[in-house]
Phi, psi and omega in degrees: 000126191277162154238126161272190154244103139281149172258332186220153153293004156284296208292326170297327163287067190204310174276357183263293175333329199266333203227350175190126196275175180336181164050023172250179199214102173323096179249133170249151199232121202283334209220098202295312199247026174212331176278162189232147164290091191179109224304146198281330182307324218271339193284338170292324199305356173280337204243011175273290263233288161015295183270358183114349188239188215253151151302329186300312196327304210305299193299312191298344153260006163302286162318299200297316160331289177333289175324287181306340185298313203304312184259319209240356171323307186338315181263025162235337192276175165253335187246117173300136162324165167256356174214170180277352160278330181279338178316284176321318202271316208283325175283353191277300189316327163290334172115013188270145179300152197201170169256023145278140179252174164240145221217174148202163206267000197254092168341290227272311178305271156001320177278298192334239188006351180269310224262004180272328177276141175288140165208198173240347187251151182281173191245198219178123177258079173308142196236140170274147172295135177265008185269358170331144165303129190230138175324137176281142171311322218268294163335292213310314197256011162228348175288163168249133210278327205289346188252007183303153180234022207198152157299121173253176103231216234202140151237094201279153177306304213292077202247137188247169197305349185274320187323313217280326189278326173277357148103006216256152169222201183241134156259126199248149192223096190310334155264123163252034191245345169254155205265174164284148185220318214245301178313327168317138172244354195199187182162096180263112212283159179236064207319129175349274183329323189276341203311343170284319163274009194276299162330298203289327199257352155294314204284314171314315191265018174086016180255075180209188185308285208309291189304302192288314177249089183302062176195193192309313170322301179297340186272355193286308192298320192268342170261341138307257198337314188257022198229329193228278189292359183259352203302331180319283196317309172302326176293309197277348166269326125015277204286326181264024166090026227228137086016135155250015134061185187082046158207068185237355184308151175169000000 
Protein backbone atom coordinates (compact mmCIF):
# COMPACT_ATOMS: atom_id res chain seq x y z
CA UNK A 1 0.00 0.00 0.00
CA UNK A 2 1.69 3.39 -1.14
CA UNK A 3 0.88 6.81 1.51
CA UNK A 4 0.91 9.93 0.47
CA UNK A 5 0.96 13.33 2.67
CA UNK A 6 -1.33 16.08 1.54
CA UNK A 7 -1.57 19.50 2.77
CA UNK A 8 -3.86 21.04 1.05
CA UNK A 9 -7.02 20.46 -1.64
CA UNK A 10 -5.05 21.21 -4.52
CA UNK A 11 -2.49 18.87 -3.48
CA UNK A 12 -4.93 16.20 -2.74
CA UNK A 13 -6.95 16.52 -6.08
CA UNK A 14 -3.43 16.42 -7.79
CA UNK A 15 -2.76 13.11 -6.28
CA UNK A 16 -6.03 11.34 -7.26
CA UNK A 17 -5.57 13.05 -10.57
CA UNK A 18 -2.22 11.80 -11.01
CA UNK A 19 -2.64 8.31 -9.66
CA UNK A 20 -5.91 6.65 -10.13
CA UNK A 21 -7.52 6.64 -13.14
CA UNK A 22 -11.72 6.12 -13.05
CA UNK A 23 -13.19 3.17 -10.65
CA UNK A 24 -11.04 2.78 -7.71
CA UNK A 25 -13.08 3.61 -4.70
CA UNK A 26 -12.46 6.32 -1.66
CA UNK A 27 -13.42 5.85 2.33
CA UNK A 28 -12.38 9.07 4.40
CA UNK A 29 -11.66 8.64 8.12
CA UNK A 30 -11.38 10.92 10.63
CA UNK A 31 -8.55 9.09 12.89
CA UNK A 32 -5.45 7.78 10.46
CA UNK A 33 -4.30 5.75 13.45
CA UNK A 34 -6.69 4.11 15.64
CA UNK A 35 -9.81 3.14 12.50
CA UNK A 36 -9.52 0.03 10.96
CA UNK A 37 -11.30 -1.02 7.54
CA UNK A 38 -13.98 -2.85 9.32
CA UNK A 39 -17.46 -3.55 9.12
CA UNK A 40 -19.10 -1.70 12.16
CA UNK A 41 -21.05 -5.32 13.27
CA UNK A 42 -17.02 -6.61 13.37
CA UNK A 43 -16.12 -3.48 15.45
CA UNK A 44 -18.06 -4.96 18.86
CA UNK A 45 -16.13 -7.92 18.87
CA UNK A 46 -13.53 -6.36 21.56
CA UNK A 47 -16.49 -5.81 24.03
CA UNK A 48 -17.93 -10.04 22.84
CA UNK A 49 -14.47 -11.45 23.71
CA UNK A 50 -14.65 -8.87 27.13
CA UNK A 51 -17.53 -10.39 28.15
CA UNK A 52 -16.75 -13.63 28.02
CA UNK A 53 -17.90 -14.42 24.40
CA UNK A 54 -17.03 -15.84 20.87
CA UNK A 55 -16.84 -14.30 17.72
CA UNK A 56 -19.32 -16.88 16.84
CA UNK A 57 -21.44 -15.35 19.89
CA UNK A 58 -20.78 -11.93 17.81
CA UNK A 59 -22.27 -13.53 13.95
CA UNK A 60 -24.68 -14.98 15.77
CA UNK A 61 -26.25 -11.86 16.95
CA UNK A 62 -25.35 -10.54 13.96
CA UNK A 63 -28.32 -12.56 12.20
CA UNK A 64 -30.66 -12.31 14.62
CA UNK A 65 -29.91 -8.15 14.47
CA UNK A 66 -30.71 -8.60 10.99
CA UNK A 67 -33.55 -10.65 11.42
CA UNK A 68 -35.40 -8.09 13.65
CA UNK A 69 -34.63 -5.31 11.57
CA UNK A 70 -36.03 -7.49 8.13
CA UNK A 71 -39.59 -7.82 10.32
CA UNK A 72 -40.53 -5.24 11.88
CA UNK A 73 -38.70 -2.31 9.90
CA UNK A 74 -41.56 -2.85 7.34
CA UNK A 75 -44.16 -0.68 8.80
CA UNK A 76 -41.78 2.64 8.61
CA UNK A 77 -40.45 2.41 4.80
CA UNK A 78 -42.87 3.32 1.98
CA UNK A 79 -41.07 1.16 -0.97
CA UNK A 80 -39.93 -2.44 0.11
CA UNK A 81 -36.33 -3.71 -0.84
CA UNK A 82 -36.03 -6.05 -3.46
CA UNK A 83 -33.36 -8.43 -1.64
CA UNK A 84 -32.06 -9.43 1.22
CA UNK A 85 -28.93 -7.32 0.14
CA UNK A 86 -31.21 -3.70 -0.14
CA UNK A 87 -32.37 -5.17 3.35
CA UNK A 88 -28.84 -4.94 4.62
CA UNK A 89 -27.91 -1.42 2.53
CA UNK A 90 -31.12 0.20 4.26
CA UNK A 91 -30.05 -1.19 7.69
CA UNK A 92 -26.71 -0.22 7.53
CA UNK A 93 -28.04 3.34 5.83
CA UNK A 94 -30.14 3.38 9.29
CA UNK A 95 -27.27 2.93 11.78
CA UNK A 96 -27.70 -1.01 12.42
CA UNK A 97 -23.93 -2.38 12.73
CA UNK A 98 -24.04 -4.65 9.65
CA UNK A 99 -20.49 -6.36 7.51
CA UNK A 100 -21.25 -3.75 4.98
CA UNK A 101 -18.49 -0.98 4.98
CA UNK A 102 -19.04 2.20 3.41
CA UNK A 103 -17.17 3.29 0.10
CA UNK A 104 -17.57 6.10 -2.61
CA UNK A 105 -16.82 6.45 -6.09
CA UNK A 106 -16.25 10.46 -5.30
CA UNK A 107 -12.43 11.40 -3.74
CA UNK A 108 -13.71 14.65 -2.88
CA UNK A 109 -17.11 12.96 -0.79
CA UNK A 110 -14.58 10.82 0.89
CA UNK A 111 -11.84 13.78 1.93
CA UNK A 112 -15.44 15.63 3.56
CA UNK A 113 -15.77 12.81 5.37
CA UNK A 114 -12.24 12.71 6.66
CA UNK A 115 -11.21 16.04 7.36
CA UNK A 116 -14.79 17.43 8.86
CA UNK A 117 -14.71 15.97 12.25
CA UNK A 118 -12.05 17.73 15.32
CA UNK A 119 -9.91 15.12 16.35
CA UNK A 120 -6.36 15.06 17.54
CA UNK A 121 -5.21 12.60 15.23
CA UNK A 122 -4.55 12.84 11.39
CA UNK A 123 -7.06 11.78 9.10
CA UNK A 124 -6.44 9.53 5.96
CA UNK A 125 -8.44 8.89 2.84
CA UNK A 126 -8.35 4.92 1.61
CA UNK A 127 -8.21 4.17 -1.72
CA UNK A 128 -9.83 0.58 -2.94
CA UNK A 129 -8.72 -1.26 -5.80
CA UNK A 130 -10.96 -0.97 -8.63
CA UNK A 131 -10.16 -4.40 -9.69
CA UNK A 132 -12.46 -5.60 -6.64
CA UNK A 133 -15.26 -7.82 -7.67
CA UNK A 134 -18.85 -6.47 -7.81
CA UNK A 135 -22.28 -8.51 -6.96
CA UNK A 136 -24.20 -9.30 -10.19
CA UNK A 137 -27.76 -7.96 -10.09
CA UNK A 138 -28.84 -11.49 -10.47
CA UNK A 139 -26.15 -12.77 -7.23
CA UNK A 140 -28.01 -9.79 -5.32
CA UNK A 141 -31.60 -11.69 -5.80
CA UNK A 142 -30.66 -14.97 -5.09
CA UNK A 143 -27.86 -14.63 -2.24
CA UNK A 144 -28.01 -14.38 1.62
CA UNK A 145 -25.58 -11.45 1.85
CA UNK A 146 -24.44 -13.03 5.90
CA UNK A 147 -23.57 -16.14 3.60
CA UNK A 148 -21.52 -14.48 0.94
CA UNK A 149 -18.01 -16.21 0.87
CA UNK A 150 -15.81 -13.98 -0.88
CA UNK A 151 -15.09 -9.81 -0.26
CA UNK A 152 -17.72 -8.10 -2.75
CA UNK A 153 -18.76 -4.86 -3.33
CA UNK A 154 -22.50 -3.93 -3.49
CA UNK A 155 -24.25 -1.22 -5.47
CA UNK A 156 -27.70 -1.19 -4.46
CA UNK A 157 -30.75 -0.92 -6.74
CA UNK A 158 -32.64 0.24 -3.71
CA UNK A 159 -30.76 3.78 -3.69
CA UNK A 160 -31.62 6.08 -1.22
CA UNK A 161 -31.02 10.14 -1.59
CA UNK A 162 -27.98 10.26 0.63
CA UNK A 163 -26.32 6.98 -1.29
CA UNK A 164 -27.25 8.54 -4.72
CA UNK A 165 -25.72 12.37 -3.61
CA UNK A 166 -22.22 10.71 -1.74
CA UNK A 167 -21.56 8.55 -4.79
CA UNK A 168 -21.64 5.71 -2.36
CA UNK A 169 -21.44 2.15 -2.24
CA UNK A 170 -20.65 -0.86 -0.38
CA UNK A 171 -18.06 -3.27 0.21
CA UNK A 172 -19.32 -6.88 2.07
CA UNK A 173 -16.87 -8.91 4.08
CA UNK A 174 -17.39 -12.53 4.46
CA UNK A 175 -15.58 -12.00 8.14
CA UNK A 176 -16.46 -8.90 9.38
CA UNK A 177 -14.05 -9.01 12.67
CA UNK A 178 -11.56 -8.80 9.95
CA UNK A 179 -10.07 -5.82 8.48
CA UNK A 180 -9.46 -5.12 4.60
CA UNK A 181 -5.89 -5.26 3.98
CA UNK A 182 -4.06 -6.42 0.39
CA UNK A 183 -7.25 -4.55 -2.07
CA UNK A 184 -6.46 -0.78 0.01
CA UNK A 185 -3.97 0.18 -2.94
CA UNK A 186 -3.31 3.86 -1.17
CA UNK A 187 -3.73 6.15 1.86
CA UNK A 188 -3.47 9.51 2.00
CA UNK A 189 -2.73 11.18 5.26
CA UNK A 190 -4.15 14.70 5.88
CA UNK A 191 -2.06 16.25 8.76
CA UNK A 192 -4.42 17.47 11.58
CA UNK A 193 -3.62 21.17 11.39
CA UNK A 194 -4.90 21.59 7.25
CA UNK A 195 -8.02 19.30 8.00
CA UNK A 196 -9.88 22.85 8.63
CA UNK A 197 -8.80 24.51 5.43
CA UNK A 198 -8.96 21.16 3.51
CA UNK A 199 -13.09 21.47 4.89
CA UNK A 200 -13.22 24.83 4.16
CA UNK A 201 -12.17 24.74 0.77
CA UNK A 202 -14.62 21.52 -0.12
CA UNK A 203 -17.68 23.57 1.89
CA UNK A 204 -16.58 26.40 -1.14
CA UNK A 205 -16.96 23.91 -4.13
CA UNK A 206 -20.50 22.54 -2.62
CA UNK A 207 -18.92 19.46 -1.13
CA UNK A 208 -20.62 19.67 2.73
CA UNK A 209 -23.72 18.27 5.05
CA UNK A 210 -26.40 20.61 3.06
CA UNK A 211 -24.97 18.52 -0.54
CA UNK A 212 -24.01 15.36 0.84
CA UNK A 213 -27.14 14.35 3.10
CA UNK A 214 -29.80 15.98 1.24
CA UNK A 215 -32.86 16.61 3.46
CA UNK A 216 -33.48 18.26 6.65
CA UNK A 217 -30.93 16.88 8.86
CA UNK A 218 -28.37 17.33 6.68
CA UNK A 219 -29.29 21.18 6.07
CA UNK A 220 -29.43 21.53 9.86
CA UNK A 221 -26.08 19.72 10.41
CA UNK A 222 -24.41 21.94 7.93
CA UNK A 223 -25.77 25.22 9.34
CA UNK A 224 -24.62 24.09 12.87
CA UNK A 225 -21.69 23.55 11.55
CA UNK A 226 -20.85 26.56 9.75
CA UNK A 227 -22.62 28.81 12.11
CA UNK A 228 -21.46 27.60 15.63
CA UNK A 229 -19.13 24.67 15.80
CA UNK A 230 -16.43 26.29 12.92
CA UNK A 231 -16.12 30.07 14.44
CA UNK A 232 -12.98 28.83 16.70
CA UNK A 233 -11.34 27.84 13.56
CA UNK A 234 -12.55 30.90 11.38
CA UNK A 235 -11.17 32.96 13.76
CA UNK A 236 -7.60 31.92 14.15
CA UNK A 237 -6.88 31.90 10.83
CA UNK A 238 -8.58 35.55 10.66
CA UNK A 239 -6.78 36.81 13.30
CA UNK A 240 -3.38 35.52 11.57
CA UNK A 241 -3.98 37.28 8.29
CA UNK A 242 -4.76 33.85 6.49
CA UNK A 243 -7.20 32.13 3.74
CA UNK A 244 -8.45 29.52 5.41
CA UNK A 245 -7.37 28.34 1.87
CA UNK A 246 -7.57 24.69 -0.01
CA UNK A 247 -9.06 26.34 -3.08
CA UNK A 248 -6.02 25.96 -4.83
CA UNK A 249 -7.27 22.69 -7.22
CA UNK A 250 -5.83 23.52 -10.77
Amino acid sequence: MKEWIVLSLGEYMNCIQSNFAYGYLYRGVPDAINHHLIPGVGRHLANFVRSGKTKQDLLFEEKSAFSIFYKEARASISSEPGSYWEWLALAQHHGLPTRLLDWSYSAAAALFFAVESDGQNDAAVYVLDRSIKFLSVNQAKSTDPLSWGELVAYHPRHVTLRISAQNGLFTCHPDPTVPIDKEVVAKILIPRKFCFSVFHGLNIMGINRKTLFPDVDGLAAWIKKMKYESVKEYASVESQGQSPGGCDVG
